[in-house]
C-alpha positions in Angstrom: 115.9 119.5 4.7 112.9 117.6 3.5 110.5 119.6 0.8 107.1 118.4 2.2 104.8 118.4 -0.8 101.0 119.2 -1.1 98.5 116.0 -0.8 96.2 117.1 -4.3 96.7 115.6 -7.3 100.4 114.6 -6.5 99.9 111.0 -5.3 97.3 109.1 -7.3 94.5 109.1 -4.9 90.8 110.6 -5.2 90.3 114.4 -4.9 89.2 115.2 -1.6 86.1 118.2 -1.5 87.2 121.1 0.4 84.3 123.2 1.6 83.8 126.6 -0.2 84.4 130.0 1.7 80.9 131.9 1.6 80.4 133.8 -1.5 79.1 137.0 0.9 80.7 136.9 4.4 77.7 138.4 5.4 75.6 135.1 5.2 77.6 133.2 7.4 76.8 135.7 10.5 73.7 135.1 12.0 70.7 137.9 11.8 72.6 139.2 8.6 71.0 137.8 5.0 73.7 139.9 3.1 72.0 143.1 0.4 70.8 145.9 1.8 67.8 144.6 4.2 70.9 142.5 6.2 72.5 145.3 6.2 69.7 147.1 7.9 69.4 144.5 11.1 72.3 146.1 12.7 73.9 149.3 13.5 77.5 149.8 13.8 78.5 151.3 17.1 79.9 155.0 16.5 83.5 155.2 16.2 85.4 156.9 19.7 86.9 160.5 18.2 88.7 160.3 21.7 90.4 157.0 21.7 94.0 157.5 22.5 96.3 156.1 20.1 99.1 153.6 21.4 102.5 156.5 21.9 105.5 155.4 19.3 108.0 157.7 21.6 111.0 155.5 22.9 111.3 155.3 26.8 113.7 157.5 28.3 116.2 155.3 29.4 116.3 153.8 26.1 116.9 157.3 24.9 119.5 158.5 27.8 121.1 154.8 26.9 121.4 155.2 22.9 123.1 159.1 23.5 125.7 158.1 26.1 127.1 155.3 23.7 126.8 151.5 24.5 130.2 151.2 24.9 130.3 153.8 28.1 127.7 152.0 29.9 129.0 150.1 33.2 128.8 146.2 33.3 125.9 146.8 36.4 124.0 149.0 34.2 124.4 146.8 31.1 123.0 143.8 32.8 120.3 146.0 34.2 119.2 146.6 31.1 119.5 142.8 29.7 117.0 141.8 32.9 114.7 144.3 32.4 114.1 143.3 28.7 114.0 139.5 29.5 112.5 139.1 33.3 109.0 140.1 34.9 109.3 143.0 37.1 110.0 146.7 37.3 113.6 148.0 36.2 114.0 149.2 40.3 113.8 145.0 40.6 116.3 144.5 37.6 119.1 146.9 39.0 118.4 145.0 42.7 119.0 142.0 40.5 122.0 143.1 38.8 124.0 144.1 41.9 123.4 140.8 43.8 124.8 138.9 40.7 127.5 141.0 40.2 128.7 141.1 43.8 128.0 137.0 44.0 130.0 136.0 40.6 132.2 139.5 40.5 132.4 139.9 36.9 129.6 140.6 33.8 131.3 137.6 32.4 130.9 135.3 35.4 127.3 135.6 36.1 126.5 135.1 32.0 128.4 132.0 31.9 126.8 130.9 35.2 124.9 127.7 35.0 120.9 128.3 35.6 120.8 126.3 39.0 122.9 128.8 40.5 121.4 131.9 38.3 117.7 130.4 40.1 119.4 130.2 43.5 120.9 133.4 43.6 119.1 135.6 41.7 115.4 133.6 41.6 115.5 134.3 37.3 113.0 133.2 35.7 112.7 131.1 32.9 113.1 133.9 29.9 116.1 135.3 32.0 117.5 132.0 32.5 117.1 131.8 28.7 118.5 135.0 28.0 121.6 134.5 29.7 122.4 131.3 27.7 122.0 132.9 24.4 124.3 136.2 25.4 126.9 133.4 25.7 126.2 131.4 22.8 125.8 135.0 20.7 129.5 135.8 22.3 130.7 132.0 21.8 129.8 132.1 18.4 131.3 135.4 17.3 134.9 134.0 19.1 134.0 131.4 16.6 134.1 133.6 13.7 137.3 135.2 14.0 138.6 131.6 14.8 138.0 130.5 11.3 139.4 133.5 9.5 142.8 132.3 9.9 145.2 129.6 10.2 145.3 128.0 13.6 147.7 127.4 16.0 146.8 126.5 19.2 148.2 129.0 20.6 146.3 131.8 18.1 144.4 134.4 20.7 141.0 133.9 18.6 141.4 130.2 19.3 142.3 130.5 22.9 139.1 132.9 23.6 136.8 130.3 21.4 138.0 127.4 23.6 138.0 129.5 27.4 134.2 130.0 26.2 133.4 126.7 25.2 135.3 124.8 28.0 136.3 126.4 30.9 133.4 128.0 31.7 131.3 124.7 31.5 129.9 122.7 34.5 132.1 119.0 33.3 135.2 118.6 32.2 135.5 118.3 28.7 137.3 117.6 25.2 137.5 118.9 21.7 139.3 118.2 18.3 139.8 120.6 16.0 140.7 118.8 13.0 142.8 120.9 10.4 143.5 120.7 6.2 147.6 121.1 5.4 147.3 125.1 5.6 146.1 124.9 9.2 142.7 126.0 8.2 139.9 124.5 10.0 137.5 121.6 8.9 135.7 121.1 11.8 135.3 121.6 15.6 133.8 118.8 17.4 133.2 117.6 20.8 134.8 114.5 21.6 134.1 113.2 25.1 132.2 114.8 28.2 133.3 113.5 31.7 132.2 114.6 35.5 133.7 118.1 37.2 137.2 116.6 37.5 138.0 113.8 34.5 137.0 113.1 31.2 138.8 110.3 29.1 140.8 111.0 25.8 140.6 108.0 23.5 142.9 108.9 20.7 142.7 106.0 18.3 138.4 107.8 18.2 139.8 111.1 17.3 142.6 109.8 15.1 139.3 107.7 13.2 137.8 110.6 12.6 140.7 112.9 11.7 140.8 110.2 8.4 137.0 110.2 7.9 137.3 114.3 7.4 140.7 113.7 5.7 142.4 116.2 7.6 145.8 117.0 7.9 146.3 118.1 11.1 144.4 118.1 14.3 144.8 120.5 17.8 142.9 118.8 21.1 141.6 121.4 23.6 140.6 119.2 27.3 138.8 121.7 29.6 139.4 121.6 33.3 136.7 123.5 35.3 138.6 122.4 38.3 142.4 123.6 39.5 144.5 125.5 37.5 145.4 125.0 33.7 148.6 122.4 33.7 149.1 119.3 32.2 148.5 116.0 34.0 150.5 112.6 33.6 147.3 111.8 31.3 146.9 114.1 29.7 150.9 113.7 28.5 150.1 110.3 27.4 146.9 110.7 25.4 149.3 113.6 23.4 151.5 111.7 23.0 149.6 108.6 21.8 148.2 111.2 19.4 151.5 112.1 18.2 152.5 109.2 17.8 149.8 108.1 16.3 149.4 110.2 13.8 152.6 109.9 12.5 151.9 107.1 11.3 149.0 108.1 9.5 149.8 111.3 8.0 148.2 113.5 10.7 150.3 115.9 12.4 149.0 117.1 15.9 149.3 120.4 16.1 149.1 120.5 19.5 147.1 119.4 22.8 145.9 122.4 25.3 144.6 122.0 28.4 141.9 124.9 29.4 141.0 126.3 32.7 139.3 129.5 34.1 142.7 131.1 35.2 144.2 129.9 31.8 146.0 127.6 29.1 148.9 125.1 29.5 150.2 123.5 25.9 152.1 120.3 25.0 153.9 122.1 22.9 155.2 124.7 24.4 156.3 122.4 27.5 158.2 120.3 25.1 159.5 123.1 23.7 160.9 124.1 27.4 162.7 121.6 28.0 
């Protein structure tokens, strides 16, 4: 991050007069010459004894929410209460809200990951809940994340599995991403690799395999995200692990494996190797 640095006296040029504040803020308010005949011009208007002050107390359903436990509240309420913080309207309007999503997407999970075309067609959000939604996921993405690093991976480690349904599978393209490794299966890195339509995306392993030496890693696990069909691997997706295999061999970098992700699951390389 780049310090940015004041412009006086630090670069050689002439000193630049800066007006002076007024000594008495008194004179710079017209009909007011500052001492005691200024102050004299003008009355102050009498304070209201009666004014109400603004009430600190919490709202009752914020109240009623905290008691029963967060953990106890129903996925319909617990959205209701996301769309009344973050959308215009009156909480009868974010409970109306909150059953049509659920209903449409069936699941608390489905309508958060839902992309904001359909959120705006289907629920008319706007632009804060549209927002909000995004950063529920992100918050949730990211704290997969965290108990992803923890440990060593495999690619078939739950923490990594969750991390990897939330970051692909719940996406709007089909996509891939290397995770390279260091030799105790530790994780260097998590990148995204290629983004293709709702259907394909190409693998180019010699890319990855450049890159695995650049972060001198040791091994590497590729996750490809199918938002399409069910989670199995395809004749291409057999040759890009095994050109990464192979490839690797050769260079020192052992692929842990290569996952394919989809909404009803996982399929490895591995494991079907393992099988047969």
């Amino acid at each position: 991050m780049t310090m940015l640095e004041g412009s006086d006296g630090g670069m050689g040029g002439p000193a630049t007069h800066r007006p002076q504040a007024p000594a008495d803020a008194r004179d710079s308010v017209p009909g007011i010459q500052g001492g005691e005949s200024g102050r004299e011009c003008r009355s102050r208007p009498a304070k209201d004894s009666n004014r109400r002050r603004p009430s600190t107390a919490e709202p009752p359903q914020r109240v009623a929410l905290q008691a029963r436990g967060f953990e106890a509240i129903p996925d319909g309420q617990l959205l209701a209460h996301l769309l009344a913080l973050t959308t215009e309207g009156e909480k009868a309007d974010a409970d109306r809200l909150a059953d049509r999503l659920l209903h449409h997407f069936g699941s608390l999970t489905d309508v958060v990951a839902a992309s904001a075309p359909r959120l705006r067609q289907i629920a008319r959000l706007d632009e804060r809940g549209l927002f909000s939604m995004r950063l529920v996921w992100e918050v949730a993405a990211r704290l997969a994340w965290q108990e992803t690093v923890r440990q060593p991976l495999l690619a078939t480690t739950p923490a990594l599995l969750t991390y990897c349904q939330m970051r692909l599978a719940r996406e709007r393209v089909d996509q891939v991403r290397a995770l390279y490794l260091d030799a105790q299966h530790h994780l260097i890195a998590d990148e995204r690799h290629q983004v293709g339509t709702a259907g394909t995306v190409e693998v180019y392993p010699r890319e990855i395999l450049r890159r695995a030496l650049e972060l001198d890693a040791a091994g590497l696990i590729v996750a490809r995200g199918r938002i399409r069909g069910s989670a199995r691997l395809s004749a291409d997706d057999r040759s890009s692990a095994k050109a990464l295999e192979v490839g690797g061999q050769a260079l020192g970098i052992r692929l842990a494996d290569y996952v394919v992700i989809a909404r009803d699951g996982h399929c490895s390389y591995r494991s079907e190797r393992r099988g047969r």
